[in-house]
C-alpha positions as CSV (number, residue, x, y, z in Angstrom):
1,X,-0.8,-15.8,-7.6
2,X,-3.1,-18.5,-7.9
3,X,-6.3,-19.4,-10.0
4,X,-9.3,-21.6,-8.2
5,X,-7.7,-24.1,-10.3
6,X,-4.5,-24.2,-9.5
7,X,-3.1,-22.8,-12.5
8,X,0.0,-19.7,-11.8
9,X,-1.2,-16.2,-12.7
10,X,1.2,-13.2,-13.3
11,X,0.1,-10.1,-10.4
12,X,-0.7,-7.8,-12.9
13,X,1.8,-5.4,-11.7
14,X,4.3,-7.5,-12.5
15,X,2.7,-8.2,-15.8
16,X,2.1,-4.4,-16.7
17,X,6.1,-3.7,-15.6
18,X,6.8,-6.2,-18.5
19,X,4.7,-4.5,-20.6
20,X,6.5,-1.0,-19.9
21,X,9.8,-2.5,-20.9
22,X,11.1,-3.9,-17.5
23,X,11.9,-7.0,-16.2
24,X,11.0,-7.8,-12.6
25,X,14.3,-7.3,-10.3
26,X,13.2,-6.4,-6.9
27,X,11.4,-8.9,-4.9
28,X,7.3,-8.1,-5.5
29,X,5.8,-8.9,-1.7
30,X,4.2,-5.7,-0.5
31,X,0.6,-6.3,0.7
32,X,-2.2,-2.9,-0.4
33,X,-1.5,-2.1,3.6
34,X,2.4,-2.2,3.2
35,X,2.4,0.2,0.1
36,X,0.1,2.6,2.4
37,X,1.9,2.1,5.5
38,X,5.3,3.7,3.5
39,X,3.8,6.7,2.5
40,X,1.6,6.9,6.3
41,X,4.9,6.7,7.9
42,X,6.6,9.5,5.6
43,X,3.8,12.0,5.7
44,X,3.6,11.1,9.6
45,X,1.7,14.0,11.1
46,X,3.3,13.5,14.5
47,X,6.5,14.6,12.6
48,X,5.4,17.3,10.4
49,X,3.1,18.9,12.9
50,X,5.3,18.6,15.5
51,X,8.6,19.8,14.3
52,X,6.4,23.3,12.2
53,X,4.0,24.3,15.4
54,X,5.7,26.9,15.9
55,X,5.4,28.2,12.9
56,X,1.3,27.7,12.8
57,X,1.5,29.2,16.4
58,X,3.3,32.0,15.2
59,X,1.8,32.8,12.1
60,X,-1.9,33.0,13.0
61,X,-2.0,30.6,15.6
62,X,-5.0,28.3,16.4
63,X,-7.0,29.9,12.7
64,X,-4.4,29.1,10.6
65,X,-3.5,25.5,12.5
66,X,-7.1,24.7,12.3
67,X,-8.4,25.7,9.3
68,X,-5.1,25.9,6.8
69,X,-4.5,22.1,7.9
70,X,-7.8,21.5,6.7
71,X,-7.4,23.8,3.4
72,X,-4.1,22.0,2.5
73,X,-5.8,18.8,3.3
74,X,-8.1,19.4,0.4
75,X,-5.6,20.7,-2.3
76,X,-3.5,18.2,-1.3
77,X,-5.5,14.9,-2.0
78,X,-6.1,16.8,-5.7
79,X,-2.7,16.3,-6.2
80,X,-2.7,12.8,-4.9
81,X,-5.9,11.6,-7.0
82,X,-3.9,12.8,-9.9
83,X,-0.6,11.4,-9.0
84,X,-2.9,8.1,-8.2
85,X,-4.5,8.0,-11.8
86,X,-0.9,8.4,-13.5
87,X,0.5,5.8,-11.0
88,X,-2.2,3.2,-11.8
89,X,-0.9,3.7,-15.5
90,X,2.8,3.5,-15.0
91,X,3.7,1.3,-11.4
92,X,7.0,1.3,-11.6
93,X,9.9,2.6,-9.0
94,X,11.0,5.4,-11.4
95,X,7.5,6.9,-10.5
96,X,7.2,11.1,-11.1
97,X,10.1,11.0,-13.9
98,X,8.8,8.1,-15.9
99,X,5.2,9.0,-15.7
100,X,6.7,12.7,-17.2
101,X,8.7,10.7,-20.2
102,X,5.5,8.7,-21.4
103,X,3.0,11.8,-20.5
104,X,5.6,14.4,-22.5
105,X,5.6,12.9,-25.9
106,X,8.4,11.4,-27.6
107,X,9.9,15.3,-28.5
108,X,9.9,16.1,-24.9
109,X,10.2,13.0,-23.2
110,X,14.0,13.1,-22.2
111,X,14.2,16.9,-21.1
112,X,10.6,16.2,-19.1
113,X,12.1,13.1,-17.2
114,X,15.3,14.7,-16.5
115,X,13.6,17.6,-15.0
116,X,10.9,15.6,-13.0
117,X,13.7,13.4,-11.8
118,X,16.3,15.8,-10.4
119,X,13.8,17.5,-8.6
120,X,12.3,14.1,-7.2
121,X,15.7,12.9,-6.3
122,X,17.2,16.0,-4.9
123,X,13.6,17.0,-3.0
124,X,13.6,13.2,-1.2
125,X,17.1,13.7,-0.1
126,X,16.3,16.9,1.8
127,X,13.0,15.3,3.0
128,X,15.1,12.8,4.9
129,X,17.6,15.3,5.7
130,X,14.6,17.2,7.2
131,X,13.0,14.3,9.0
132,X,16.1,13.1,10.6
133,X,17.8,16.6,11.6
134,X,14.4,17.2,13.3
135,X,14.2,13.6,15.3
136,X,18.3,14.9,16.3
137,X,16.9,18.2,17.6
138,X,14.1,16.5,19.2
139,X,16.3,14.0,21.1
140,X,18.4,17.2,22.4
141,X,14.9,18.9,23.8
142,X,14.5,15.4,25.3
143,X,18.0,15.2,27.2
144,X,17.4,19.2,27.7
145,X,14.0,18.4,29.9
146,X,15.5,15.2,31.3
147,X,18.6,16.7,32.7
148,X,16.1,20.4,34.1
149,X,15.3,21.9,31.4
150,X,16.6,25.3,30.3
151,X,15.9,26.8,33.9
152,X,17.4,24.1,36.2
153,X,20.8,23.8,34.5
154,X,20.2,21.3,31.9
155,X,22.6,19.9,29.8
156,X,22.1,22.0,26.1
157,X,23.7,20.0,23.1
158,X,25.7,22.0,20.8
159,X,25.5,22.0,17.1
160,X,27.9,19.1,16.6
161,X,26.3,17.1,19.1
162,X,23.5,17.9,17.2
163,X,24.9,16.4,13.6
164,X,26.4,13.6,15.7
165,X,22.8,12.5,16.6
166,X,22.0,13.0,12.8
167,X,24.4,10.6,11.7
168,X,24.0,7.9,13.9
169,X,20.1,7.8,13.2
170,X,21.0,7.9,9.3
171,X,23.1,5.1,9.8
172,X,20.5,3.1,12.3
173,X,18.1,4.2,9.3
174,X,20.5,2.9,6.2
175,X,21.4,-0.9,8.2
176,X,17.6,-1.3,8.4
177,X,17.1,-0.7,4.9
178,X,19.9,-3.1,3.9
179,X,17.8,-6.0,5.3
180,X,15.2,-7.9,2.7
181,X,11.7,-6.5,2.1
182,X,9.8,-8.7,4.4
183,X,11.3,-6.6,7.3
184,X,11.0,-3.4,5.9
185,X,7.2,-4.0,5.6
186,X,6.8,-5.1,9.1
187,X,8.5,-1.8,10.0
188,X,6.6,-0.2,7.9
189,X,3.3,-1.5,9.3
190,X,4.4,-1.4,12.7
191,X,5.2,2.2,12.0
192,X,1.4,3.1,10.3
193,X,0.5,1.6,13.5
194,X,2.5,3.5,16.1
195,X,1.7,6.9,14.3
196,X,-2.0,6.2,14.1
197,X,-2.0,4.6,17.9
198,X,-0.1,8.1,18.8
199,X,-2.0,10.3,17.4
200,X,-5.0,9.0,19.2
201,X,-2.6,8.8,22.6
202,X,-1.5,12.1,22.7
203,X,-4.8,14.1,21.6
204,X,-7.2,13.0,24.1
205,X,-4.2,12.7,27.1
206,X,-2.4,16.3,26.4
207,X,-5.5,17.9,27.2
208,X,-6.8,15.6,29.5
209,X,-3.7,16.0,31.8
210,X,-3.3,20.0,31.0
211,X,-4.9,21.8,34.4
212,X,-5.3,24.8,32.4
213,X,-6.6,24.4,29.4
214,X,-8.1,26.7,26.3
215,X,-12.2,27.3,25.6
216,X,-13.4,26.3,22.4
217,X,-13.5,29.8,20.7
218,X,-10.0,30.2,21.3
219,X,-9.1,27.1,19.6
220,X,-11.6,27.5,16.8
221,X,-11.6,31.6,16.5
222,X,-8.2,33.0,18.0
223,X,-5.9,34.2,15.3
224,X,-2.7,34.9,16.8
225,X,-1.4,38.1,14.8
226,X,1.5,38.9,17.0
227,X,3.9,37.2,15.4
228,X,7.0,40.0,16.1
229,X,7.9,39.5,12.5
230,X,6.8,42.9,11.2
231,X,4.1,41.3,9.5
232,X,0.6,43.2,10.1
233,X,-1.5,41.6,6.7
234,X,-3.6,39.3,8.6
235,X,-4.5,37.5,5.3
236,X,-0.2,37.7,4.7
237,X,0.1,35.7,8.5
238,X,-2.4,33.0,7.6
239,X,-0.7,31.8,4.2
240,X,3.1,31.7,5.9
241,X,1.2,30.1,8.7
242,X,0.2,27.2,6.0
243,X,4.0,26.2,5.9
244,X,3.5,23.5,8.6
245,X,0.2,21.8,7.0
246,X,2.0,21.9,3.7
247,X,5.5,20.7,4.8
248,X,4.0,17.8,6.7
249,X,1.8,16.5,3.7
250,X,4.6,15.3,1.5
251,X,6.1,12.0,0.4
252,X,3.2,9.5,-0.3
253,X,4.9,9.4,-3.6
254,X,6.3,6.6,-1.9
255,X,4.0,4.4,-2.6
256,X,4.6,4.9,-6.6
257,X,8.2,4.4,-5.9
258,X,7.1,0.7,-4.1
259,X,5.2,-0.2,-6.6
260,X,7.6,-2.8,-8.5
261,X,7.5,-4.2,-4.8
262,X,3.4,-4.4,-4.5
263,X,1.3,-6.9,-5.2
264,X,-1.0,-5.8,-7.8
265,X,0.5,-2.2,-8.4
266,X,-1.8,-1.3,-10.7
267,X,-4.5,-1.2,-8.2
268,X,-2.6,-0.8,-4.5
269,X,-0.5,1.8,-5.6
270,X,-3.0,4.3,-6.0
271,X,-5.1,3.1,-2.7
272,X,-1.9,3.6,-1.1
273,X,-1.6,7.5,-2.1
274,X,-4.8,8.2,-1.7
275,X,-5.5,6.2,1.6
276,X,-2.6,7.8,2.8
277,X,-3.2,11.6,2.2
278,X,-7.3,10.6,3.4
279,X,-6.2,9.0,6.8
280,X,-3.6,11.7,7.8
281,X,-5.6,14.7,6.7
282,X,-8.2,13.1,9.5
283,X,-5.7,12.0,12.5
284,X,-4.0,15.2,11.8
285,X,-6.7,17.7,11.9
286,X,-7.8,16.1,15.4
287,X,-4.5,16.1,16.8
288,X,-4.1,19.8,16.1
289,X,-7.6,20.5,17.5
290,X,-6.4,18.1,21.0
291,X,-3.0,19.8,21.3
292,X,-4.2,23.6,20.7
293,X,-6.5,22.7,23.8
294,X,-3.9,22.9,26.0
295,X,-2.2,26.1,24.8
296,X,-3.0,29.1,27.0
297,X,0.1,31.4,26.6
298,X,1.0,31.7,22.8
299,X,4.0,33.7,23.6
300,X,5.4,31.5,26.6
301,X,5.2,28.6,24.4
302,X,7.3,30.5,21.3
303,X,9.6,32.1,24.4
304,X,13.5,30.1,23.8
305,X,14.0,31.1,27.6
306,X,11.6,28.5,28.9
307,X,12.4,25.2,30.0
308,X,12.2,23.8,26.2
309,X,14.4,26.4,25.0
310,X,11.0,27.5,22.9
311,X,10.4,23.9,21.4
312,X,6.3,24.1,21.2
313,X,5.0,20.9,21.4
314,X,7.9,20.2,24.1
315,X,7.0,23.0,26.4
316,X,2.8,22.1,26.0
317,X,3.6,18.7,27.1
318,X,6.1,19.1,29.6
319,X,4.1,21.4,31.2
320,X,0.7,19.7,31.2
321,X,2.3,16.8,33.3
322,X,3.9,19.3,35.4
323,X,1.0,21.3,36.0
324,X,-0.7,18.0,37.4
325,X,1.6,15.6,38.8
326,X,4.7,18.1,40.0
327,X,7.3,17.3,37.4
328,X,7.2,16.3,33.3
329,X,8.2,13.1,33.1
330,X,4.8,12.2,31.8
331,X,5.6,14.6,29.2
332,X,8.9,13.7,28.3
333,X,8.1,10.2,27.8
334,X,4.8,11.7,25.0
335,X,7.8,13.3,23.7
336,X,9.1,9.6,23.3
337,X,6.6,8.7,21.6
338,X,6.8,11.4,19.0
339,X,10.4,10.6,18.5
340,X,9.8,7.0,17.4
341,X,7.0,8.2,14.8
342,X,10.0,10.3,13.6
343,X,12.6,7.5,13.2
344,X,9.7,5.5,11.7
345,X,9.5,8.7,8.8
346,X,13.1,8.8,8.2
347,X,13.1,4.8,7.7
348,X,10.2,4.9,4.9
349,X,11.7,8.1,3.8
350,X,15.3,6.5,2.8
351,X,13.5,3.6,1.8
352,X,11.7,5.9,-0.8
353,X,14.6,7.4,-1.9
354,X,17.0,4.1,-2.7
355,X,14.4,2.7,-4.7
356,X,14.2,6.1,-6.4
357,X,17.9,6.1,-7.1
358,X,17.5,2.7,-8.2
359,X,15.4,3.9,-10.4
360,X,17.1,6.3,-12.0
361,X,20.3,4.9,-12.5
362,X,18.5,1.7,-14.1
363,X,17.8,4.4,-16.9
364,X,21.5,5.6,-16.7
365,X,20.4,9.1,-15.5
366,X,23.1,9.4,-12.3
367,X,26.9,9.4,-12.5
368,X,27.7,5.7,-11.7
369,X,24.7,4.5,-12.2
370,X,26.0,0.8,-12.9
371,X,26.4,0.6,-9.1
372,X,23.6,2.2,-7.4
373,X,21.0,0.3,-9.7
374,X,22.7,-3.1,-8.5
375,X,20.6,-5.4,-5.8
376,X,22.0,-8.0,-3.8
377,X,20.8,-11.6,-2.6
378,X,17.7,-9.9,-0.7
379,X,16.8,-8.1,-3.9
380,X,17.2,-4.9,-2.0
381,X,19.1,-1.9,-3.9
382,X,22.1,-1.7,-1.1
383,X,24.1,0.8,-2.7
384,X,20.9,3.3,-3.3
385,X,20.3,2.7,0.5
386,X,23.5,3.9,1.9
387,X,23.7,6.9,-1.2
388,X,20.8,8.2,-0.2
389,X,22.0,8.1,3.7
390,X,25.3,9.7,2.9
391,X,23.8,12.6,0.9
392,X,21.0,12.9,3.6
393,X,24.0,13.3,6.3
394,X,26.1,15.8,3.9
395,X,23.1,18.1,3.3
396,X,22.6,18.3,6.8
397,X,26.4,19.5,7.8
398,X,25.8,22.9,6.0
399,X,24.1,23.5,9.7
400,X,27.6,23.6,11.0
401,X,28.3,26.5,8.9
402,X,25.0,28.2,8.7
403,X,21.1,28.3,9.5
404,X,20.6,30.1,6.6
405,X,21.7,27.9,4.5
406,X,20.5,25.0,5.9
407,X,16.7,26.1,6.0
408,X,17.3,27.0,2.4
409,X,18.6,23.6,1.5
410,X,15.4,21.9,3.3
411,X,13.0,24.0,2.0
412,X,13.3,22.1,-1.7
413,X,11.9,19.3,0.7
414,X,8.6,21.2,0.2
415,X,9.0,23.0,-3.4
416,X,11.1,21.1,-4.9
417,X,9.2,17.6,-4.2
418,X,5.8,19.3,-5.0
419,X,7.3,20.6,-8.6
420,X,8.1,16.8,-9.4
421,X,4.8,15.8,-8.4
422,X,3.3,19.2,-10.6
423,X,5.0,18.6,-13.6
424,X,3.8,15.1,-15.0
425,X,0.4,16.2,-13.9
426,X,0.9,19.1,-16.2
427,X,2.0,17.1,-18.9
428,X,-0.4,14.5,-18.2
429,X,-3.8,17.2,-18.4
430,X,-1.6,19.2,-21.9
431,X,0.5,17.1,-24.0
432,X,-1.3,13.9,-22.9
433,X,-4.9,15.0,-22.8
434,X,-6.1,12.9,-25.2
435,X,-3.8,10.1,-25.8
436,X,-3.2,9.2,-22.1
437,X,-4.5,5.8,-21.5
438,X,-6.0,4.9,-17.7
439,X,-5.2,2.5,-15.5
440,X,-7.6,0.3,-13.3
441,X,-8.0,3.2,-11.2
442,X,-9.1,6.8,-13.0
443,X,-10.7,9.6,-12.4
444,X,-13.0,9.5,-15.4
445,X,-14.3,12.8,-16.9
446,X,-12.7,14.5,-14.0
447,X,-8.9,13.5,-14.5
448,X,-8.2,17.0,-15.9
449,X,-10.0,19.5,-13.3
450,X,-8.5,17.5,-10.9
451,X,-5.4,17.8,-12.2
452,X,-5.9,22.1,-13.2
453,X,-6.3,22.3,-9.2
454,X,-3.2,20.2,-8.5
455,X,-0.9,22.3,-10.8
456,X,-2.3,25.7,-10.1
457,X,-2.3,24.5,-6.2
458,X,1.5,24.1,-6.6
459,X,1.6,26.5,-8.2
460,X,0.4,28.7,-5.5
461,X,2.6,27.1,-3.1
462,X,5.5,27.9,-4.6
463,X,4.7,31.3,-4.6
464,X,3.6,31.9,-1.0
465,X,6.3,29.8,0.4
466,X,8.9,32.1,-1.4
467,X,7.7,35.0,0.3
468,X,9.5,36.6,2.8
469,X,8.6,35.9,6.1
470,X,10.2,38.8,8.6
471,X,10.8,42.4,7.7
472,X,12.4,44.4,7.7
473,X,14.7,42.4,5.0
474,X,18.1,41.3,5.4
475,X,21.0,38.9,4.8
476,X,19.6,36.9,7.6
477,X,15.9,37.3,7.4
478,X,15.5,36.6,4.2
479,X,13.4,33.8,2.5
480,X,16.3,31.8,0.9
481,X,13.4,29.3,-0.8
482,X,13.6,31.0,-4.1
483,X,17.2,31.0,-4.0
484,X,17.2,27.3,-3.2
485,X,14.6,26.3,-5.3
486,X,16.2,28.9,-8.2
487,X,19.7,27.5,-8.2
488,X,18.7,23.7,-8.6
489,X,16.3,25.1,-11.8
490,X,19.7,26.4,-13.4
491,X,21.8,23.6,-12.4
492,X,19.6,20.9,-13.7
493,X,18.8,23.1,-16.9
494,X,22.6,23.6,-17.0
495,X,23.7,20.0,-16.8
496,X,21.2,19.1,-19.6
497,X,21.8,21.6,-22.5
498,X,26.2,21.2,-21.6
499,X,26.1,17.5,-21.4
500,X,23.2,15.5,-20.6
501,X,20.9,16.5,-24.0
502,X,23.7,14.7,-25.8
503,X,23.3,11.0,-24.1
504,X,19.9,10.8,-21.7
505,X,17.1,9.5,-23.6
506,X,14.5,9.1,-20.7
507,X,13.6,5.9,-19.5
508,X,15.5,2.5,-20.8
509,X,13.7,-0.5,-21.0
510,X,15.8,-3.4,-19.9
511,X,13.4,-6.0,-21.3
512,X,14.5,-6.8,-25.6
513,X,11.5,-6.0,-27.9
């Protein structure tokens, strides 16, 4: 940076990374926009809401799409005004586990990080798992529609097909990470772009094209209660039915983890979170208010036997085009445009987690860590990159085996992430109530109600997500989330008192005092 008289001032990202201890290894050239267009892309509402409509469709319907979308919306940017005030303190890539370390005290400071950072790492994988396992289902709906559709003999991909797709867009994804930062943030803004552009496509021409199409009161009053789940509690239907809202408004933790990348961290990282959450929770709520109007026959849409093999959004827009023009090619080609909002979310997503990895092993917290924490000529972490693709790709084979244990794997892409974005909030309004010191951005007097709502929010969350969802209960309709969620608590508590306790010290600065 420059002064009006030509004299060379350190960004003062870069200048408050020294001051925490680390010296400046990855090459700081994110714009404000860049750091916001990461986490857009990840949160992506064309992904999230398209991939969980059924579930909103099926657990209250247009009520709980409507209004929980808008409920989450709100609890949602409390945790992100929190998570912004912390990150305006600390910008650097190690993010939730080194804001835990400093927030924690010097007593609890290794245990807290270790926690925080397991349970970033581990949730981030199974985001991208999530995100790319979805855009591989999506493409076989595609090629099911483009070949006739489940009623005119078309071609059905089978679960290896399925993981095939998977692991060729991993691997698409990982080569474009590998390539210096100046591309990734032209992806990145090209992708903010194409999920905002979209959005605004597909809400006003879905409905436009539709020849039937649903009255205001049903889209703003109709709660859909049968759900065929066994569930009668209409008050029970409406919180599963907040799965999809929730689910889709994770990751803009990625702009903390790009912050030793951003200009002027201090400041952009936190307009990047919060700009983020703000500008998805709008686009979002309108393209769940534009879809809904063209859904007429709840159960047709959730029926497998029709021509998307009970794929949702598939099945709204491949009929809507049908309906008007004869065949759904109009559709298919909206589902195209989905698809590449998708791809966009998995690319920010493994971004997110390499430099998280990075991150990490810098501190010496992974096996190995000497190698994923190395960078190459482009100052890009290459070994994080394809680590964080391979361990994406093996989550997702446990599909192969079994559903079960695949949805239980994913679902610590919703718990598990939002218990590494609770806990340095906790810390931050206890242990650190009175000696945490702001950054350039704060939330003044209100830093700790803010951050009360944002823990007892996830709180919450973790709860109602963990509860079963279909009764009566059995081995295969029960809610494995607990489970999930359960066994990483003991592993990670495990691996610190046997081994970790006894070397991990929390963050490591690399810069001599």
């Amino acid at each position: 940076m420059l002064a009006s008289n030509g004299e060379v001032l350190l960004d003062t990202g870069h200048s408050r990374l020294n001051e925490l201890g680390y010296k400046q290894e990855l090459k700081r050239d994110l714009s404000v926009f860049s750091n916001f267009a990461f986490s857009f892309s990840i949160i992506s509402v064309l992904t999230g809401i398209t991939t969980l409509y059924n579930n909103g469709l099926n657990f209250g319907g247009p009520v709980s799409l409507v209004y929980g979308w808008l409920i989450a919306g709100v609890f949602t940017m409390c945790v992100g005004l929190s998570m912004a005030e912390i990150c305006s303190s600390y910008p650097t890539s190690g993010g939730l586990y080194y804001w835990s370390a400093k927030l924690a005290g010097p007593s609890w400071a290794p245990f807290a990080s270790w926690m925080t950072g397991w349970f970033n790492i581990v949730g981030q994988w199974a985001v991208t798992t999530s995100i790319d396992y979805s855009l591989a289902q999506l493409i076989q709906v595609i090629v099911l529609l483009s070949t006739g559709g489940i009623n005119n003999g078309g071609y059905e991909a089978s679960k290896y097909v399925v993981i095939i797709f998977h692991g060729g867009i991993l691997l698409v994804h990982a080569i474009m990470n590998s390539l210096p930062i100046s591309w990734l943030s032209f992806f990145g803004q090209f992708a903010a772009a194409w999920n905002f552009l979209g959005v605004f496509l597909l809400t006003f021409l879905v409905p436009l094209v539709a020849t039937e199409r649903a009255s205001p009161e049903f889209v703003f009053t109709h709660f859909n209660a049968d759900n065929g789940e066994g569930i009668n509690s209409k008050l029970y239907i409406f919180v599963l039915g907040l799965l999809m809202s929730q689910y889709t408004l994770t990751g803009y933790d990625a702009s903390a983890h790009m912050t030793e990348e951003t200009i002027e961290a201090d400041k952009n990282g936190p307009r990047g979170i919060i700009s983020s959450i703000g500008i998805s929770i709008v686009v979002g709520w309108c393209y769940i208010v534009g879809i809904t109007f063209a859904v007429t026959n709840i159960p047709n849409l959730l029926d497998k036997n029709n021509d998307s093999g009970g794929y949702a959004i598939a099945e709204i827009f491949y009929q809507a085009f049908k309906s008007r023009f004869g065949n759904g090619v109009g559709g298919i080609i909206c589902l195209g445009v989905v698809a590449m909002a998708i791809f966009f979310c998995g690319m920010s997503s493994v971004t997110s987690n390499s430099r998280m990895v990075y991150a990490f092993s810098r501190d010496g917290a992974m096996p190995f860590s000497s190698t994923w924490h190395k960078v190459n000529q482009n100052e890009v972490p290459i070994n994080a990159v394809w680590l964080s693709a391979l361990i994406s790709f093996c989550m997702a084979l446990t599909s192969l085996g079994s559903t079960v244990a695949f949805n239980a794997m994913v679902s610590i892409a919703t718990i598990g992430l939002y218990i590494a974005y609770a806990l340095p909030i906790f810390f931050r309004v206890t242990l650190a109530r009175r000696s945490f010191v702001p950054g350039p951005f704060n939330l003044g007097r209100y830093g700790i109600f803010v951050g009360w709502v944002a823990v007892l929010w996830v709180t919450t969350i973790s709860v109602l997500f963990s509860l079963p969802v279909e009764y009566p209960i059995t081995n295969e309709t029960l809610n494995y989330t607990p489970v999930a969620v359960g066994c990483m608590l003991i592993v990670t508590i495990s691996t610190w008192i046997l081994n970790a306790q006894h070397w991990f010290k929390g963050p490591v600065t690399n810069i001599p005092t």
